[in-house]
N, C-alpha and C positions, 0 to 999 in steps of 0.2 A: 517919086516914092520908091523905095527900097525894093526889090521882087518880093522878099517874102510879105510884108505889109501889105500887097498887093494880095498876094494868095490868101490871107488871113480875114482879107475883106468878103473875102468872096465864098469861105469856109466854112460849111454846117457840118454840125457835130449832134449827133443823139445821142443825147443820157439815157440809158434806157435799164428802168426801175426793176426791180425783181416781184413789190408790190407797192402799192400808192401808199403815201402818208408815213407815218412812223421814222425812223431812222433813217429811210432811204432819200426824205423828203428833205431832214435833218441835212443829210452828206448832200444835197443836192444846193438848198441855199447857202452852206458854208462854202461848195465848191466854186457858185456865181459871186461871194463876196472875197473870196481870195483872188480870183481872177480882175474884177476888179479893182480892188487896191493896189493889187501889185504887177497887172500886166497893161491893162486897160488897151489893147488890141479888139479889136471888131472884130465880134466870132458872133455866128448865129444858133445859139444857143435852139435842141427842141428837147422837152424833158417828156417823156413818158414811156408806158408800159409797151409790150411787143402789141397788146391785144389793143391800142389806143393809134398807132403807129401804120402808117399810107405802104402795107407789103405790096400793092398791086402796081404801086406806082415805078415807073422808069427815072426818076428821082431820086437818087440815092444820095445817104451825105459822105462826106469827104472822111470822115471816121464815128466811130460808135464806141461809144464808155458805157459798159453792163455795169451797174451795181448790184451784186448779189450774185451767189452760184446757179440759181434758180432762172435769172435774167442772161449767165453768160451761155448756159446750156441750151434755153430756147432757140440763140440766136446760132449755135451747131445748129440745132434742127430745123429750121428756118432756112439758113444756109443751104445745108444737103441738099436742098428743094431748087434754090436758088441762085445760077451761079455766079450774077450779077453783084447781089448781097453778099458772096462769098468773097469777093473780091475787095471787099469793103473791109482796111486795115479797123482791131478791135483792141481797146483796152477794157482788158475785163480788170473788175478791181471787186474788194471786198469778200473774198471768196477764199477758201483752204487750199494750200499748194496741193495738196494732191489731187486733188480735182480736174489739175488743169490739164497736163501735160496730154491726158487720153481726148481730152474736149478737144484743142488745142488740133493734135494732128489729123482730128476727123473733119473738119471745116473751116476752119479759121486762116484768115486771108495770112500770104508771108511774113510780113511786117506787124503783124499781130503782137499784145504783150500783156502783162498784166502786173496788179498789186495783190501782192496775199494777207491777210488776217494774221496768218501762222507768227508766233513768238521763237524767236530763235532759243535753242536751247542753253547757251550760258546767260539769258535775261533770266529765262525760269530756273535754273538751278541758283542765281546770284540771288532770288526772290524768294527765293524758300529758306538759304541761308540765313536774309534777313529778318524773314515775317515768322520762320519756325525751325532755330537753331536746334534744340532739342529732337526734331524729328531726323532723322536719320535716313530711314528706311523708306525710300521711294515705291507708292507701290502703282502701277501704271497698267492697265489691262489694253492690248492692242485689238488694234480690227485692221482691217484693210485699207483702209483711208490713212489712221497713221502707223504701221509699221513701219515705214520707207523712214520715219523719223529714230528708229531704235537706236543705232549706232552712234548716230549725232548725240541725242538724248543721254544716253547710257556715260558716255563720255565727257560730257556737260558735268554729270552728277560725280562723279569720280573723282575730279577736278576740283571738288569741293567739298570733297570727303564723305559725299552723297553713295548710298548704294541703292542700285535700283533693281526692284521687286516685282515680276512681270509675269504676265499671261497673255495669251492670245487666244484670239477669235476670228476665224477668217469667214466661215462660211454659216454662223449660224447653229451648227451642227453643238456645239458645247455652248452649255447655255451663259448668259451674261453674270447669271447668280451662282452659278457654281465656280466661275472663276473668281468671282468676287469676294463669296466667302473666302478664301483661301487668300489673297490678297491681305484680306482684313486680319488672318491669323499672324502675317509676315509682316506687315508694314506699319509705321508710324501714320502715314497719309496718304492719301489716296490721290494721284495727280491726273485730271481730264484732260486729254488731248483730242484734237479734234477728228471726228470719225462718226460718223452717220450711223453708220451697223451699231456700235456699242454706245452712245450716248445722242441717241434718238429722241425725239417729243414724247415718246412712247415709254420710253428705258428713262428719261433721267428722272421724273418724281421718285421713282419708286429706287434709285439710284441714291438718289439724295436722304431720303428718309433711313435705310440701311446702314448709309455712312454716321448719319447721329446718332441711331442706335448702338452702332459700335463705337461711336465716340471717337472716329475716323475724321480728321479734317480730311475738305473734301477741297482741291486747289482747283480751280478750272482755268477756263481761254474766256470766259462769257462770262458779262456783268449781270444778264437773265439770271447765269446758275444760283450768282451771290443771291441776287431777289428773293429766290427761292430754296435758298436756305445751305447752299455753298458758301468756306467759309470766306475763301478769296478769290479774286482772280485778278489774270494778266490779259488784259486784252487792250485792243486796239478798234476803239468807236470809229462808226461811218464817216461821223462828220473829221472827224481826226485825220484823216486822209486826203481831206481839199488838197492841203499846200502839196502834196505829194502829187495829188492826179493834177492839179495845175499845173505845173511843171511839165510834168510829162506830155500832157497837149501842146505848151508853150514849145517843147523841143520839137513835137511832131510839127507845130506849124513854121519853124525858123528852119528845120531840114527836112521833114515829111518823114520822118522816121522818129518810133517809140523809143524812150531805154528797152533794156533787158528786162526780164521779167522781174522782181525782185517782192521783199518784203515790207514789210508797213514802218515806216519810221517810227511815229506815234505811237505811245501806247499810253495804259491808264490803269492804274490801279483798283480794285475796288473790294472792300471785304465789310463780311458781314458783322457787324458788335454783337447783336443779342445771339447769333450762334457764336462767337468769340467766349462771351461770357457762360454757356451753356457747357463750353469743353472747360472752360478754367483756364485760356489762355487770355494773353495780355498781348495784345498787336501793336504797332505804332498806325498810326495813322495812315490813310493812304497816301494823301500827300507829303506824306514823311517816308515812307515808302519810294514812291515815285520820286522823287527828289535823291535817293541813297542809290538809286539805280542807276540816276543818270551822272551823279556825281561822281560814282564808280567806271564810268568811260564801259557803259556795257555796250551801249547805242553799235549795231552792226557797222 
């Protein structure tokens, strides 16, 4: 038998969840039936939460895949504690690039890596082209999580005859609705990037209701936002990621080494009709959508 087929026999790997059930549960059986179909290698699958999960034991496995920011953070604080655990190579996936890089150099074993959520910024400026030629005026409120995105972003939009319309927020200190008024005076649309501080569980209803009132498309990262009453968005589902974190386990087990950190392949469309029909616009569909994106060679 081959060495690495040998290693691969003998390999446990923890999924380790951010929460039970819902989408993580989703990414979790598409990730077992991708591996599956297309590697079918003997790998000892254990799927659970940090709090379900043997910390006491001298058993460690051979690498750990977080799903969620929530699941890659624990395992920093876990780690710090423990140096045995720390040692233990992590693909954190599902989680916002900026997140990572401070996680990352505070506990996280060398060979460590991850998959980000984040949509590269000529998908979303080629997406707004498509879904809302008329808007113009990008209007983007920063926080700490995505600043680091401005230059990329800004130049994205440019490129496309886009101009972008900005404020920031770093510390709290200025509040979310006074930049946003102000926003809403400048801009055609209001575009959500991903950041904790400014589009919070706390911040986005009252986010979202603001934008209809001013009759503000509202573009987000999250198919939640659409649910809730955003008009579109670009994002990239849990389960959408399998063939992507498969791979990446398959290379770690053929050389014990991750890729690079990198972005989500997959992504997906998703917008709202009855807010569509509320502002007076006319969208194409989202698989009409997603199909003009990828037909256009946006894919990073």
């Amino acid at each position: 038998m081959p060495a690495h087929l040998a290693q691969a026999a003998e390999a446990e790997v923890w999924v380790v969840l951010s929460d039970s059930g819902g989408a993580y549960a989703d990414a979790v059986r598409a990730l077992q039936e991708v591996w599956a179909r297309e590697f079918r290698l003997p790998l000892a699958w254990r799927v659970a939460t940090w709090a379900e999960l043997p910390l006491d034991s001298e058993s460690w496995p051979q690498l750990i895949v977080t799903l969620g920011a929530r699941a890659c953070l624990d395992a920093v604080e876990l780690a710090l504690g423990n140096p045995a655990l720390a040692r233990v190579p992590q693909l954190s996936t599902l989680l916002p690039q900026a997140s990572y890089p401070a996680l990352a150099a505070r506990a996280l074993a060398r060979h460590s890596s991850a998959l980000f959520l984040d949509q590269p910024p000529e998908r979303i400026a080629r997406l707004l082209r498509l879904a809302l030629p008329e808007h113009k005026r990008v209007g983007v409120l920063f926080g700490p999580d995505s600043l680091a995105a401005r230059p990329a972003l800004s130049r994205a939009l440019a490129a496309r005859g886009l101009t972008l319309v900005e404020q920031t927020i770093l510390n709290g200190e200025k509040g979310v609705y006074p930049a946003l008024r102000t926003l809403f005076d400048e801009s055609d649309l209001l575009l959500a990037m991903p950041d904790k501080l400014v589009y919070s569980p706390q911040n986005m209803p009252n986010i979202l209701l603001a934008a209809y009132r001013q009759r503000i498309p509202l573009v987000s990262y999250s198919a939640a936002h659409v649910r809730a009453g955003a008009l579109l968005a670009l994002h990239t589902a849990p389960a959408d990621t399998a063939t992507q974190i498969a791979l990446a386990v398959h290379q770690w087990l053929n050389g014990r080494k991750l890729p690079a950190p990198a972005l989500a392949d997959a992504y997906s469309v998703a917008v709202n009709d009855q807010v569509a029909r509320s502002l007076g616009l006319s969208l194409p569909t989202p698989a009409a959508l997603a199909l003009a994106l990828k037909s256009r060679g946006v894919n990073p």
